[in-house]
N, C-alpha and C positions, 0 to 999 in steps of 0.2 A: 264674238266677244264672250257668249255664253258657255260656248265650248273651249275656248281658252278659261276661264275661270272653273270650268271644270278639271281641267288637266291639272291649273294648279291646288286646285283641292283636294286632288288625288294623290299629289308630287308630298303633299305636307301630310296628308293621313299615312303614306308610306314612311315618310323622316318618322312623325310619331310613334307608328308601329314600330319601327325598328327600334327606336331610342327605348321602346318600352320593354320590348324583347329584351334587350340587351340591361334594365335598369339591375336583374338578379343577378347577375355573374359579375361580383366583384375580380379582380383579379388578384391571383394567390398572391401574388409580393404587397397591394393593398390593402391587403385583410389584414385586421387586428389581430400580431402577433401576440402567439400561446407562448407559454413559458415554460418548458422542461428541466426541474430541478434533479442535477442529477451530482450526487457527491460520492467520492472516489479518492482510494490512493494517490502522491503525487508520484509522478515519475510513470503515469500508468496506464498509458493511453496515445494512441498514434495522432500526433498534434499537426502533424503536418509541417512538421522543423527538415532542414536536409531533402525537402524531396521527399518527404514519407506523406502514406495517407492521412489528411484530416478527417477521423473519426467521424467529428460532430460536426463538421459543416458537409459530409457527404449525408451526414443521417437530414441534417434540414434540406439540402436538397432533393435528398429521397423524398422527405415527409411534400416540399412544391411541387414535384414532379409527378410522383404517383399517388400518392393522398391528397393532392388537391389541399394542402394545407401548410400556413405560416406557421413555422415552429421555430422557435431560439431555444439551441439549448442552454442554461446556465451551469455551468459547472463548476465545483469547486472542489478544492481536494482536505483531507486530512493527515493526519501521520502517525496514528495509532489508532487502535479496534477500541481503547480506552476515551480517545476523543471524541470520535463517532461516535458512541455509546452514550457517552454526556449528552452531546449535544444532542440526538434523537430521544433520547429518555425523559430530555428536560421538558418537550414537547415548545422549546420557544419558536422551534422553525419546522418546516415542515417540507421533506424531499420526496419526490418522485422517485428517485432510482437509487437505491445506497451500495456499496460494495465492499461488507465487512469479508472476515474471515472465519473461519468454523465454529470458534467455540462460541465467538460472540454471536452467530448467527443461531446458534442453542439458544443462547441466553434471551433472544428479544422474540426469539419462538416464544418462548412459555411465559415474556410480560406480554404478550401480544403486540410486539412495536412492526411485525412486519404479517403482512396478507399471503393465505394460502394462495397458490399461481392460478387461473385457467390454462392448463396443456396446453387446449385446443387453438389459444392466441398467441403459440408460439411454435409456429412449423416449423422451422428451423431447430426443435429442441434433437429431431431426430438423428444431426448432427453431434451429440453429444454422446461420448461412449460411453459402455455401461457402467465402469469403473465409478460413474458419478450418478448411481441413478438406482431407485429400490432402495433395498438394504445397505447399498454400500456409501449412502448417506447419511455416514455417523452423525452428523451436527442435525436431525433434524425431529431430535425427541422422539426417533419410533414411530410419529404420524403415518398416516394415509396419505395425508394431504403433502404437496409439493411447494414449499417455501421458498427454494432459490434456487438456481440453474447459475452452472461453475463457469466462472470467467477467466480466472487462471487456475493454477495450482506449482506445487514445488517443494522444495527444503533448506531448511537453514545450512550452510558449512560456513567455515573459517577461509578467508578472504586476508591472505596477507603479501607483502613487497618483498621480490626475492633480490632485492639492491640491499636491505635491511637484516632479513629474517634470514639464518642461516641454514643452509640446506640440513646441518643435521637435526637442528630443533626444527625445522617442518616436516621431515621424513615423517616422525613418529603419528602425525594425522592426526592429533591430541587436540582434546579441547586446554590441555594442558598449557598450549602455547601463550594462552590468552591470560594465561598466571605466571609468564614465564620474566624473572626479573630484570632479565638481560634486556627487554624492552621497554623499560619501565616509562613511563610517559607517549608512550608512543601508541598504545591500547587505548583500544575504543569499546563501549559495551552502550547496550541498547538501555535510551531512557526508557523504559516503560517494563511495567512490574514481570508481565508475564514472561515475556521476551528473557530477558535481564534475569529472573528464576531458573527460567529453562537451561540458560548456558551450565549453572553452577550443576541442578539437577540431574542433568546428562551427563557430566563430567563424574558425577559422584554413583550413576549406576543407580539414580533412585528414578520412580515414576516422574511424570509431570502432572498427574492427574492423582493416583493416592498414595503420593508422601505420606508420612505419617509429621504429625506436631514436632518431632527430633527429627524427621530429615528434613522439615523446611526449616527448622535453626539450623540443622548442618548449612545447606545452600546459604543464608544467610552470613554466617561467618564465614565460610568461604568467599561472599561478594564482599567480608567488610576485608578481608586480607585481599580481595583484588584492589580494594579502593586506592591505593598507596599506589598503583602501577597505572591505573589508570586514567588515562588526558582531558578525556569528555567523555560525557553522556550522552549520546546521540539518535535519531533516527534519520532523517532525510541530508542533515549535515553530512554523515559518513561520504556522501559521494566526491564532495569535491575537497576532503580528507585524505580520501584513500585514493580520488585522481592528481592528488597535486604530491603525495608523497609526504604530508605534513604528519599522516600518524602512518603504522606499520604493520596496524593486527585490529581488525575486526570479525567478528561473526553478523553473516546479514544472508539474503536470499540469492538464490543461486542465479536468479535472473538479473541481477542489481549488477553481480560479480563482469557478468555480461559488458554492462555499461558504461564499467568505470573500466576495464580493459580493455576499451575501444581506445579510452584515453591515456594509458597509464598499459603497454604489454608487458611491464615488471613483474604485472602484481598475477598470482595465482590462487589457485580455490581447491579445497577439498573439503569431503563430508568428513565429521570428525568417526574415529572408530569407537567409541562410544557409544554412537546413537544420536541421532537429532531430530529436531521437529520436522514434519507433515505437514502441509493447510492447502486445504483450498479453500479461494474466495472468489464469492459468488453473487450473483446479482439480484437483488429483493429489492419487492415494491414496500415501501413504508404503511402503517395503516391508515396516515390521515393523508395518504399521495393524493395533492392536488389535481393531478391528471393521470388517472391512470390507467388510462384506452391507451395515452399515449407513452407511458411506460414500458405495457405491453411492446409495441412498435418498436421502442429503443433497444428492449431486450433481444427479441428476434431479430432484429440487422445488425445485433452485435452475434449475435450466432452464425450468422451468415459465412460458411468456412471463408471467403474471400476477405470480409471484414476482417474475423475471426482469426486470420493466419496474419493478415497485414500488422493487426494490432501484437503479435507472440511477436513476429519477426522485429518489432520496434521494440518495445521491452526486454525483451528473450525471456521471460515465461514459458512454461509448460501451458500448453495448448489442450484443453480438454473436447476437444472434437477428437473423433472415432476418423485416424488419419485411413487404417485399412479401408475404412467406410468408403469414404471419398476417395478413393483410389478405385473401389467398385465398381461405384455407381458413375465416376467419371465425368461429373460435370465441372467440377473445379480443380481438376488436374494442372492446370497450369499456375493457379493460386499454390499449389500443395508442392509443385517442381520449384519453384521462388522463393519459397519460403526456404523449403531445403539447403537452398544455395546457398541465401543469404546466411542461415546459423553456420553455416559451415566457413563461409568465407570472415565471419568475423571471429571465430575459434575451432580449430580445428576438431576439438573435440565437444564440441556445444551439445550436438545432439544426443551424446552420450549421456554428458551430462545431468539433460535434462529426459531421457526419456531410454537410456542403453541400459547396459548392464551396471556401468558404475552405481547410476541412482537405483537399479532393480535390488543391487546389493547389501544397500544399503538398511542398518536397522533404524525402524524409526517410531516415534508415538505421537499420533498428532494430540494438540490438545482438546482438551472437552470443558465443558463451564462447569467451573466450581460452584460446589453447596453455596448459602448465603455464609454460612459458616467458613468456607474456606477462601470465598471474596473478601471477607473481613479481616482474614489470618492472612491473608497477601496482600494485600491492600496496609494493614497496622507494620510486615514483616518491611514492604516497600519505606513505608516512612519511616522507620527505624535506620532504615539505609540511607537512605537520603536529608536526616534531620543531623546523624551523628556526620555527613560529609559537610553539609553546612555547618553545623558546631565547630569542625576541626578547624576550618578554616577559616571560620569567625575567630578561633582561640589565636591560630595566628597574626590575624590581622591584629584584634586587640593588645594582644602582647609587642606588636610593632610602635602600637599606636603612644601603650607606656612606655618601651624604649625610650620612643622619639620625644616625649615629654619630661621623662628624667636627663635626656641629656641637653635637654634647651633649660631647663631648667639649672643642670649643673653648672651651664654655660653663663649664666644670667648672674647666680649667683659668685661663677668667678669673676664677671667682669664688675658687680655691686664691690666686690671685697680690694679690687685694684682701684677704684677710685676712691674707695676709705681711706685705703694704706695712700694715697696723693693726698688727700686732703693733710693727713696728719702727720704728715711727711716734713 
């Protein structure tokens, strides 16, 4: 008896033992998930639609897998370097991961809205060619210090329907087209000031950066003689504008053009011979990033060439990894043969476009952030633009509205003056 009540006092000290062993090691799916704020372009990111990579749900499986860690990422997009700017400025909310584009990535340098990098928590940077690295990161005020690591890059051309636009008014490669009358209502221009600047500025042979006070009224009178031709104001609309064939002439980014010619092979692109915008846009931590070990972590597996080429190959973006590099070094050669394929299989001439001679050839300025003086003078020049298109069109409504009142009116008084002329009849 005594030696059975020993066994089982030994049976229950080992249950104990064990249960206590085991009371620290939650497991990673029952851990209190983390929250990764990460806001981004829309249109901008391999979602996992069609069979393509999910981006953010392979990053939270990385983060259970080999970090031993619950992470959701929350994501959300915007649709201008103008929006993003608001909202991070206003400080009402607060992101982990933002992904402006150059000039604005100047601007929140010097109000402080985004954290100098640690390198060292981003081995994957070494993936990036030098094109984006040193001095030859204009947007980043001259620092020492490294702000943001390039997630795409590219250039603006004209994106229009060759069912519509006539081959000789495209030959010319003219920002001209986008003033051209013959498609009046069928033109598209970009809501937002800088964008919507730049077309006119390029066209006119002036900077985008020091105009002088007379060439941004020239650009501006220039957009107010586009307004008459043109259908909307857009940014992320254009897509399914220029894939349904409802308008016929936009200027928008060479990877977009990609997109909507998946759906639409009518529509074709060129860089205008004028001159167009430059940008790349790149990935910064915020300064009040809630989490930003885990930032770091998002940042480098989106560098990951394999990540890295999945995401260009959905987009069709310009890919700022160092492709010779990884051809070297040969570990993701078969990432870098797939990617190939695919740009080539959805336009024959894609890789030219974004990375051959066409784009080498191309003359271009990217932009840089305006003085506070020349945010106020595009900012006042914008609402000028936009206050006299609402005016016009309020002037038409109202003049409808008295039409319609003078002739219910005439109407009322004809049928008063036929029941006088009965009565007295």
């Amino acid at each position: 008896m005594k030696k059975l009540s020993l066994v089982l006092a030994l049976v229950l000290c080992l249950f104990a033992f064990a249960s206590c062993a085991g009371s620290g090691e939650v497991p990673v799916e029952k851990q209190k998930a983390e929250i990764l704020y990460v806001y981004n372009w829309g249109e901008y990111i391999s979602d996992g639609s069609e069979d393509t990579l999910d981006t953010n749900a392979e990053f939270e499986a990385y983060c259970r897998e080999v970090l031993g860690r619950n992470v959701v990422v929350n994501y959300s997009t915007f649709s201008s370097n103008e929006d993003l700017y608001a909202k991070i400025s206003s400080g009402a909310v607060a992101y982990d991961v933002i992904i402006p584009s150059d000039y604005t990535i100047e601007r929140m340098v010097e109000e402080g809205l985004v954290q100098p990098l640690d390198l060292e928590k981003i081995p994957n940077y070494r993936y990036i060619s030098d094109d984006f690295k040193g001095e030859n990161v204009y947007y980043e005020c001259g620092t020492e210090e490294t702000y943001s690591i390039p997630y795409f890059y590219g250039m603006i051309g004209v994106i229009y329907n060759t069912e519509i636009v006539s081959e000789e008014d495209a030959a010319e490669e003219s920002w001209d087209l986008l003033w051209n009358e013959n498609y009046a209502g069928d033109i598209l221009q970009y809501n937002n000031s800088r964008d919507a600047f730049g077309t006119a500025l390029y066209k006119l042979g002036y900077s985008v950066n020091d105009a002088t006070d007379e060439e941004w009224n020239d650009a501006l009178e220039l957009l107010k003689e586009q307004k008459s031709l043109v259908q909307s104001y857009v940014m992320d609309e254009i897509f399914n504008k220029m894939k349904s064939g409802s308008a016929a002439i936009s200027s928008y980014y060479a990877g977009d053009f990609f997109t909507m010619y998946e759906d639409n092979d009518a529509l074709a692109f060129y860089y205008p011979v004028e001159g167009t915008n430059s940008y790349v846009d790149c990935m910064c931590i915020t300064s009040n990033a809630p989490h930003p070990d885990l930032a770091y972590e998002y940042i480098n597996f989106l560098c990951r060439p394999d990540i890295a080429l999945a995401n260009a190959a959905y987009t069709y973006y310009a890919s700022p990894l160092d492709l010779d590099y990884i051809e070297e070094e040969g570990e993701y050669l078969d990432a870098l043969e797939e990617y190939r394929e695919s740009m080539e299989e959805v336009h024959e001439d894609a890789m030219d476009i974004l990375y051959g001679e066409t784009a080498q050839s191309v003359k271009t300025e990217a932009y840089l952030n305006l003085s506070p003086e020349g945010l106020e003078r595009i900012n006042s020049l914008w609402e000028e633009l936009k206050v006299e298109s609402s005016i016009g069109t309020g002037i038409y409504v109202l003049c409808g509205i008295i039409l319609a009142c003078l002739a219910a009116l005439a109407i009322f008084l004809f049928v008063r003056k036929r029941k006088w002329e009965k009565l007295y009849d």
